[in-house]
C-alpha positions in Angstrom: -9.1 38.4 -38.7 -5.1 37.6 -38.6 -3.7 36.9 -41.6 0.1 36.2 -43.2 1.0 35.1 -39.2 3.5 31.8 -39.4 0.1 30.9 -37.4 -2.5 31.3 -40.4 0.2 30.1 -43.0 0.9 26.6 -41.0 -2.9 26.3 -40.3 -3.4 26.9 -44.4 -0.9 24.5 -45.2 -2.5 21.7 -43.0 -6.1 21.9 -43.2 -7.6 18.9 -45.0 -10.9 20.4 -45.6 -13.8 22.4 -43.8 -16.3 20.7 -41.8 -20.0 21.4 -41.8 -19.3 22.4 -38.3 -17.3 24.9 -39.1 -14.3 23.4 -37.9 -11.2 22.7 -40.2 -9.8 18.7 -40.2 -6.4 19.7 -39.6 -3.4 17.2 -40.5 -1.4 16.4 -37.8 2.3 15.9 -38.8 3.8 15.1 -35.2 2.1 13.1 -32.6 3.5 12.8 -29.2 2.1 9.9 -26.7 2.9 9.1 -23.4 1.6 6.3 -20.4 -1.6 8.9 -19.2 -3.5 10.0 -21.9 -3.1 6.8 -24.6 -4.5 3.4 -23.0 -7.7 4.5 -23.2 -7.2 5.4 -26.9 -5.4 2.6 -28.4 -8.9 0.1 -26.2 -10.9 2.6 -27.9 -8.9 1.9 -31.4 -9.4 -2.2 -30.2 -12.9 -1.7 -29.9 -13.4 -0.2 -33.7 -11.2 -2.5 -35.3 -9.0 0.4 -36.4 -5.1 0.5 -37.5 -2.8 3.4 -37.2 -1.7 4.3 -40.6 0.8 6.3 -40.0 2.6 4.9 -37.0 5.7 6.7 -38.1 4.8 10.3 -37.4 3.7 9.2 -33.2 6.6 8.9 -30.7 6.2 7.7 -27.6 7.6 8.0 -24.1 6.9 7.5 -20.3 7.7 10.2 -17.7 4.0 11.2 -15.7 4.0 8.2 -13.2 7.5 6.9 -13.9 9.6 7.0 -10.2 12.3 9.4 -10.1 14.6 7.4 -7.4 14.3 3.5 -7.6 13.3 2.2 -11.7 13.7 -0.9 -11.3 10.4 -3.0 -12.6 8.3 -3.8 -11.7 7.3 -0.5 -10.0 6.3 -0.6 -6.4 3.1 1.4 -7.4 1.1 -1.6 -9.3 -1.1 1.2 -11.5 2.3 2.6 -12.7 3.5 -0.8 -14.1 0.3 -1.2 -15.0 0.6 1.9 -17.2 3.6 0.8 -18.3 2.8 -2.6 -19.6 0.0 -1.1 -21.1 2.4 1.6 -23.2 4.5 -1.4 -24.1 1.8 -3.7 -25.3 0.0 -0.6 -27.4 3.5 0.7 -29.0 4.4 -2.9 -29.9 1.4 -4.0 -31.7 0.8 -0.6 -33.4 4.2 0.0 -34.4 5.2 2.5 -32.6 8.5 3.7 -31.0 8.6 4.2 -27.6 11.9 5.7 -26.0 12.6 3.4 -23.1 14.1 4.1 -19.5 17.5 3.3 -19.7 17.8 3.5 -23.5 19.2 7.8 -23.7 15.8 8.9 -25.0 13.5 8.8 -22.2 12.2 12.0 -20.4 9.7 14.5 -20.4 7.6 14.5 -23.9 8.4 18.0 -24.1 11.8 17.8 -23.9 12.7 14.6 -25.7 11.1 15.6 -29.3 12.7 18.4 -29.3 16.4 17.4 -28.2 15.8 14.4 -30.8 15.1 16.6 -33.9 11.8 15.4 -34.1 9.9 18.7 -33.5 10.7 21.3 -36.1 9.4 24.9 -38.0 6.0 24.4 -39.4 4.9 21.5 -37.9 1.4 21.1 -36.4 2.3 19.0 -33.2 -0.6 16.9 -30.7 -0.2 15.6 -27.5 -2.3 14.4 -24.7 -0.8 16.8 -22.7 -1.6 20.5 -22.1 2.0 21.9 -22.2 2.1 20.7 -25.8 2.6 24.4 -26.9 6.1 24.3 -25.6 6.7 22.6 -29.5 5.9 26.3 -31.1 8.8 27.5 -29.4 10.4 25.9 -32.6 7.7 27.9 -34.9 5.1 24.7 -34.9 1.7 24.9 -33.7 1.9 22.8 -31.3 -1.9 21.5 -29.1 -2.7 20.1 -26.2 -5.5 17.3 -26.4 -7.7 15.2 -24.9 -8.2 11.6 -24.8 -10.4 11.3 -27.8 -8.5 13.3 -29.7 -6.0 11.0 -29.3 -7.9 8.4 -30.7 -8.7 10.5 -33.5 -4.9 11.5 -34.4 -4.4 7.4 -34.3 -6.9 6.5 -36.4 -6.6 9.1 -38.5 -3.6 11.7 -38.4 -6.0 14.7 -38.4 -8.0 16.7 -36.1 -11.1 18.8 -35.9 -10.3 22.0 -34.7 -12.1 25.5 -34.5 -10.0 28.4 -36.2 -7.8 30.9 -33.4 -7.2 34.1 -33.6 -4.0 35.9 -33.5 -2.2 38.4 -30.3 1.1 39.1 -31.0 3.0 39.5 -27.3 5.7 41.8 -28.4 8.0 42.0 -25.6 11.1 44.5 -26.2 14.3 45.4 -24.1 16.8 43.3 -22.2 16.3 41.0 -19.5 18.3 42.3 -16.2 20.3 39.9 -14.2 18.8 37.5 -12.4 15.7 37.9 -14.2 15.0 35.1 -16.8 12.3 33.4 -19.4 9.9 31.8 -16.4 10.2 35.6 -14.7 8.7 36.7 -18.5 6.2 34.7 -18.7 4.7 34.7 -15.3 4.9 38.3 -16.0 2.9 37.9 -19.0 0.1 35.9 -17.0 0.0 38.1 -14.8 -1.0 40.9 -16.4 -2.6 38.9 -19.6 -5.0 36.5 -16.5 -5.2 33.2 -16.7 -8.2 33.5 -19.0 -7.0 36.4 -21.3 -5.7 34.4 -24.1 -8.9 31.9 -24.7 -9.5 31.8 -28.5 -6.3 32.9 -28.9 -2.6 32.0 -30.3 -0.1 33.6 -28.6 2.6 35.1 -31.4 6.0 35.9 -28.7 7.7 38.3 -30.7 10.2 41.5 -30.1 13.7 41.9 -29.5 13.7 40.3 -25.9 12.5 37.0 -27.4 14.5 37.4 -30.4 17.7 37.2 -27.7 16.3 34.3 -25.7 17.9 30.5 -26.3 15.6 27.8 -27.4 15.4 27.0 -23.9 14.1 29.4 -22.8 11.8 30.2 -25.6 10.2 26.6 -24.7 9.9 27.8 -21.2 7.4 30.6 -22.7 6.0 28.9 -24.8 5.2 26.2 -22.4 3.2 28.2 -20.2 0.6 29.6 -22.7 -1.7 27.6 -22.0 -1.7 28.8 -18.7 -2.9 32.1 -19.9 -5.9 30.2 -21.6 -4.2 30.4 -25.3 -4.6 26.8 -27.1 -1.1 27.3 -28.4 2.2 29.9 -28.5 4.9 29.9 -30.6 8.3 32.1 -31.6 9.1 32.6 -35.2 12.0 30.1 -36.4 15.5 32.3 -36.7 19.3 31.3 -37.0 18.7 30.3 -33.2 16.2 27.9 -34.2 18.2 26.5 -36.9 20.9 26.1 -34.8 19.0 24.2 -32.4 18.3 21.9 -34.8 21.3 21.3 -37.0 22.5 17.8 -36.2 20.0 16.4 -34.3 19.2 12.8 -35.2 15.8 13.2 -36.5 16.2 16.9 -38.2 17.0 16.7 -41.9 20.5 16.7 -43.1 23.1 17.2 -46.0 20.8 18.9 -49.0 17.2 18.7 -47.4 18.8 20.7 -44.5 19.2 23.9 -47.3 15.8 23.1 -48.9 14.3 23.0 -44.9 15.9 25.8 -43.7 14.4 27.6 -47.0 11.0 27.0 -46.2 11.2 27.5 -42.7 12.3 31.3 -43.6 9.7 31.4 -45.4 6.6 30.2 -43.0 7.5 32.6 -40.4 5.3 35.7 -40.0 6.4 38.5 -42.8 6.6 42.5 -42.1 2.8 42.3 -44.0 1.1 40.1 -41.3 -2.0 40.8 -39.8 -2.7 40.4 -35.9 -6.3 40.3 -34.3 -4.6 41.7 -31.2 -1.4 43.0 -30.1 -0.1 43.6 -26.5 3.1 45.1 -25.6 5.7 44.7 -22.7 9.2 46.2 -21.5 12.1 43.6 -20.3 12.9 46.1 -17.7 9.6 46.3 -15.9 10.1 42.5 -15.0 11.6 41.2 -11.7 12.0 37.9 -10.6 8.7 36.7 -9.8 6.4 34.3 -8.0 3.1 33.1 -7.4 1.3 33.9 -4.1 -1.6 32.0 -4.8 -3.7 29.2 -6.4 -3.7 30.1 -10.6 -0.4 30.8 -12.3 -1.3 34.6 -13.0 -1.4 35.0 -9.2 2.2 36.3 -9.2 4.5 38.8 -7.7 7.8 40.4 -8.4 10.0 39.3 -5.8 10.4 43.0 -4.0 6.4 43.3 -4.0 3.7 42.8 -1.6 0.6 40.4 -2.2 -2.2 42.8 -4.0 -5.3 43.6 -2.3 -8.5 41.8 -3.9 -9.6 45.4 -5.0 -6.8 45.8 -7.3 -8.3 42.5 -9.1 -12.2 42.8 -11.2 -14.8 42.2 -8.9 -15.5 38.8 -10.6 -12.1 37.4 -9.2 -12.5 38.6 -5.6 -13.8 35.0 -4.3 -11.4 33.6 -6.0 -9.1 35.6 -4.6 -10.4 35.4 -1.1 -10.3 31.7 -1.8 -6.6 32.0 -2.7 -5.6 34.1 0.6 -7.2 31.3 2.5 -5.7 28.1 1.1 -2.0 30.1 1.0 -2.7 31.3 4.8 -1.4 34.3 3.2 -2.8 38.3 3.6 -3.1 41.2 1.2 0.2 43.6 2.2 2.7 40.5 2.8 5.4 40.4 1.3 6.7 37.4 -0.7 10.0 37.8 0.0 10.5 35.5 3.6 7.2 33.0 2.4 9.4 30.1 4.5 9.1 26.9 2.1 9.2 23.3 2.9 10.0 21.5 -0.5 11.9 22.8 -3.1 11.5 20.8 -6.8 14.1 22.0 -10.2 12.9 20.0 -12.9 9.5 19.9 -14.7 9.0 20.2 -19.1 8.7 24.0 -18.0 12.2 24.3 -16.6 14.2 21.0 -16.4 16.0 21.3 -19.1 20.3 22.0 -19.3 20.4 25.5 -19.1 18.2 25.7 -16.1 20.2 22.9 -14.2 23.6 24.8 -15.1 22.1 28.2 -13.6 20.9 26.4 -10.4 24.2 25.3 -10.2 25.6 28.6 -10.8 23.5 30.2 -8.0 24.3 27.2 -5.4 27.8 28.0 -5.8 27.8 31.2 -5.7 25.5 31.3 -2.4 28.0 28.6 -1.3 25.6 27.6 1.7 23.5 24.1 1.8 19.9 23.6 1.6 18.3 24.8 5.1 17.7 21.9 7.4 14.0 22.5 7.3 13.6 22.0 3.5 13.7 18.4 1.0 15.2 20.0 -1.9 15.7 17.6 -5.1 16.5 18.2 -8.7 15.1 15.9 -11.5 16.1 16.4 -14.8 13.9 16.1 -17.7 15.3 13.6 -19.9 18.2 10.8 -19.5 20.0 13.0 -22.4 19.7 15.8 -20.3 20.9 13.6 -17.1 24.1 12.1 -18.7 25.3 15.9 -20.4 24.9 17.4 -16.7 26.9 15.0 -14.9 29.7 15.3 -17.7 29.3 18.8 -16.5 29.3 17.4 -13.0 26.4 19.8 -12.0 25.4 16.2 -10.3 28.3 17.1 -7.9 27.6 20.6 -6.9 23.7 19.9 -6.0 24.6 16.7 -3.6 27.7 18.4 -2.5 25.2 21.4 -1.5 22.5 18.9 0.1 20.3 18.7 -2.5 19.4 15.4 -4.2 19.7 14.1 -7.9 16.9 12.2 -9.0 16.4 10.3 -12.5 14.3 12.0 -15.3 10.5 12.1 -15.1 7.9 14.8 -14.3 8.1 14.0 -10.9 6.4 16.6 -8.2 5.1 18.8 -11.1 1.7 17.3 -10.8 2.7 13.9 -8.8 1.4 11.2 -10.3 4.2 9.4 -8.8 6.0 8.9 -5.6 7.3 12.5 -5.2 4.4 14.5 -3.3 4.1 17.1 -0.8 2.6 16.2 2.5 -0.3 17.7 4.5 0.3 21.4 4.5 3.8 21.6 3.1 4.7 24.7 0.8 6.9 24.2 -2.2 9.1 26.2 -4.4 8.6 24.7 -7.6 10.1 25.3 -11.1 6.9 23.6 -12.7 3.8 25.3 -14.2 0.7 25.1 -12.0 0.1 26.1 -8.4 -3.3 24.5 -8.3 -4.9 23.3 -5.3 -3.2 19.8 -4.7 -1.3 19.8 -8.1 1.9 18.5 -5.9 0.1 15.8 -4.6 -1.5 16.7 -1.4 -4.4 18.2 -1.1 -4.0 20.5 0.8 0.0 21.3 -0.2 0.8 24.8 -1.6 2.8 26.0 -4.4 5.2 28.9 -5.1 5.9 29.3 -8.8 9.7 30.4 -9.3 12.2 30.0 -12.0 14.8 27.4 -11.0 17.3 30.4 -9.6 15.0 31.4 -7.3 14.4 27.8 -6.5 18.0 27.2 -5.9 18.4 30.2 -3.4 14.9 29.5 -1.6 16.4 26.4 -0.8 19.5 27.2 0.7 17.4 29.8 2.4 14.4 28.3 3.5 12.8 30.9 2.2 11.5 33.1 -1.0 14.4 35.7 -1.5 15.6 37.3 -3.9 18.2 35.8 -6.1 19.7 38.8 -7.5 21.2 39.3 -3.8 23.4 36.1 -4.5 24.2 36.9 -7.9 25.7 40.7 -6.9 27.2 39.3 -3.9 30.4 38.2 -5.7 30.4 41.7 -7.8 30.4 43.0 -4.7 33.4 40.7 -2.7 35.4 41.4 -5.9 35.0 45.2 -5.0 35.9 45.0 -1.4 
C-alpha cells in the first residue's frame, strides 16, 4: 500500500470519515460545473428541497455545446440555449458564479480554473467531466464524476470514494525536438493500455516532467484517465508556484509565503511509498499518433501500424474492429494517412503555448492548408483568445488558410455545431478517437499534438513535423 505520496497525504487531509462501505467521505475543496453534467443535479437538488451550503467553492462555466463561430443568443441549436438558460437559472438561484461568454472568463473548465488561480497544490478537485485530472497537474487530486455525484458535491461538499493505489510514471531524459507533452503521454498509453492504470493514481514524476511548463504538465495530466487512472498529478515545484503567483484567485501578500509553505510540504518526500512504479526514456519517444479507435492505439510517426499479434490475444477483436472502422492494415505506415479535418484546440491542447507552436510550425512550413482539408483553431478560453491575438497568432493561422474560431470545446467530442461528416478523417489535438466522438458516426480520428496538426494540415496528410522544424536548420546551412 502507497504511503507518504502527495497522493495519500491530500487524501488524509480530506477524508471526513470512513464509511461502512469501506469508502472514505472525502471533502471536496474545488467544484467545477458546467451546462452537461449539472441540470440534472441542481432538478434533482429541487426535488429534495436541498441548498448548496457552500456555493463559494463551485465555479461555473459553459464550453460543451456553446458554438464556436456565431454566439449570439439565442443559439440556433434550441437544446443548447436550452442548456444555457438552464446554467443561468441554476447558478443564479444557488449562488453561484458562472463565467459568462463575453465577460474574459469563459472557456474550457479545464483551462479557466486554472488560468484564474482557482485550482491550486493540495486541493481535491470534482467535475462532471472526465478530464478533470488535468487539475493535478497543479499537485491536486483532481476526479472526474458523474451526474449524481454532482448532486452529492452540491448538497453536500463531500464525496464517497474508494481508496487508489499509487504508480509512480517516472519518465527521465530530455524531450527531442519536435517531440512534446501530448507525444509523452500517448506514449505512455501506449505502452501502459487504455486499461493499465484502473485503481490507480498516476504519480508523473522524473526529470523530463520536472522540465515540462504547466502547460504541458496539464496536457499529461489530462489524458490519465485515458489510461484508466481515476486521477494523475505532478508534484507542485517553483514552476508550479510560478504559475500561480498573481493570478486573481491564488493567495497573495503573507498567505502567499504561508501557501507556498505547505504546498512544499504536501508533495511526495524522498521516504514515499509507491504500489507500482514504471519507468520511461524521453528519447525513446517520437512524435506520435493514433491509428485506431482507443487512445493507446498509437504510433510514432516513422512507424508502421502493429500487427494484432503484437497485442494480447484479448484485444485482437478489438483490434480487428479498429483496422476496419480506420480502413487501415497492419504494415501501413502512418506517415501519408491523407486527412480531411484538422481541429487545434481542445482542454488537452488549446491552451497558449500550443497555439504559439502551431504558429511556429505554420510559419516555418510557410505553405497554406491543402485545399482538400477544413482546418480551424479554437482556443480554450476568451483569456486565452485575447493574449493570442496580442500575439497576433490570429494573423498567422487566417493568413495560412486556417480559421479562428471563439473558445469552446468545439469538435473534441461535438456537442455543438463543429462535426465531422460521413466518413471524414481528422487530425485532432483533443483526447479521444472513439467511434463517432467528432460527431459522425462513422468519422475517424488521428490523435496528434497540435504541431503535428499544424503540418498535417498544410499537408493534407500525417507527416512528420520534425521535417519542418529542421528545414530552416538546414536553409541556414546551405
Amino acid at each position: 500500500m502507497s504511503s507518504r505520496t502527495l497522493f495519500d497525504k491530500v487524501w488524509d487531509l480530506h477524508a471526513v470519515r470512513a464509511l461502512p462501505s469501506g469508502q472514505t467521505q472525502l471533502f471536496i475543496g474545488l467544484h467545477l460545473i458546467h451546462e452537461v453534467t449539472s441540470p440534472q443535479a441542481f432538478a434533482m437538488l429541487r426535488e429534495r428541497g436541498l441548498k448548496v451550503p457552500f456555493p463559494e467553492r463551485t465555479v461555473a462555466t459553459v464550453d460543451h455545446i456553446v458554438p464556436t463561430e456565431d454566439q449570439s443568443r439565442p443559439y440556433a441549436d434550441t437544446l443548447a440555449e436550452e442548456m444555457m438558460v438552464a446554467i443561468e437559472t441554476n447558478c443564479r438561484e444557488f449562488g453561484i458564479r458562472l463565467f459568462q461568454p463575453g465577460s474574459g472568463k469563459q472557456g474550457v473548465v479545464h483551462i479557466i480554473a486554472p488560468e484564474q488561480g482557482l485550482t491550486l497544490p493540495g486541493m481535491t478537485v470534482a467535475c462532471g467531466d472526465s478530464h478533470t485530472a488535468t487539475h493535478g497537474a497543479f499537485g491536486a487530486i483532481a476526479f472526474g464524476i458523474g451526474t449524481s455525484q454532482v448532486r452529492d458535491v452540491l448538497a453536500s461538499q463531500t464525496l464517497s470514494m474508494s481508496r487508489l493505489k499509487v504508480r509512480k510514471i517516472q519518465v527521465d531524459g530530455a524531450l527531442r525536438p519536435g517531440v512534446y507533452a501530448k507525444d509523452l503521454i500517448l506514449h505512455v498509453l501506449r505502452h501502459l493500455t487504455a486499461k493499465g492504470g484502473v485503481g490507480f493514481a498516476y504519480e508523473f514524476a522524473g526529470s523530463t516532467i520536472d522540465a515540462l511548463s504547466m502547460e504541458e504538465r496539464m496536457t499529461v495530466c489530462n489524458m490519465a484517465i485515458e489510461g484508466g487512472a481515476r486521477c494523475g498529478y505532478v508534484n507542485p515545484d517553483q514552476t508550479t508556484f510560478a504559475y500561480l503567483k498573481g493570478r486573481e484567485h491564488a493567495p497573495s501578500g503573507p498567505a502567499w509565503e504561508r501557501a507556498v509553505a505547505w504546498w512544499k510540504q504536501v508533495a511526495s518526500g524522498p521516504d514515499a511509498q509507491f504500489d507500482d512504479v514504471r519507468t520511461f526514456r524521453a528519447e525513446d519517444i517520437e512524435p506520435t499518433v493514433t491509428w485506431g479507435i482507443s487512445p493507446d492505439h498509437g504510433v510514432g510517426v516513422g512507424e508502421t501500424i502493429p500487427a494484432k499479434e503484437s497485442f494480447t490475444q484479448d484485444e485482437w477483436a478489438t483490434i480487428e474492429e479498429a483496422y476496419q472502422y480506420m480502413d487501415l492494415k497492419a504494415g501501413q505506415r502512418i506517415a501519408g494517412v491523407a486527412i480531411d479535418v484538422a481541429f487545434i484546440g481542445s482542454c488537452t491542447n488549446g491552451r497558449l503555448s500550443d497555439l504559439r507552436e502551431a504558429a511556429r510550425v505554420i510559419t516555418a512550413h510557410g505553405g497554406t492548408v491543402a485545399k482538400s482539408v477544413k482546418a480551424f483553431i479554437v482556443p480554450g478560453s476568451e483569456a486565452v483568445k485575447i493574449a493570442a491575438e496580442a500575439e497576433g497568432l490570429d494573423k498567422v493561422f487566417v493568413a495560412h488558410g486556417f480559421e479562428w474560431r471563439n473558445a469552446g470545446c468545439s469538435m473534441c467530442l461535438a456537442m455543438n455545431p463543429d462535426k465531422l461528416q460521413g466518413r471524414q478523417v481528422s487530425a485532432s489535438s483533443s483526447n479521444r478517437n472513439f467511434k463517432g466522438r467528432q460527431g459522425s458516426p462513422a468519422g475517424r480520428t488521428l490523435l496528434m499534438s497540435p504541431a503535428m496538426v499544424a503540418v498535417a494540415a498544410l499537408e493534407g496528410k500525417v507527416t512528420d513535423v520534425r521535417t519542418v522544424l529542421q528545414a530552416p536548420a538546414a536553409k541556414a546551412k546551405a
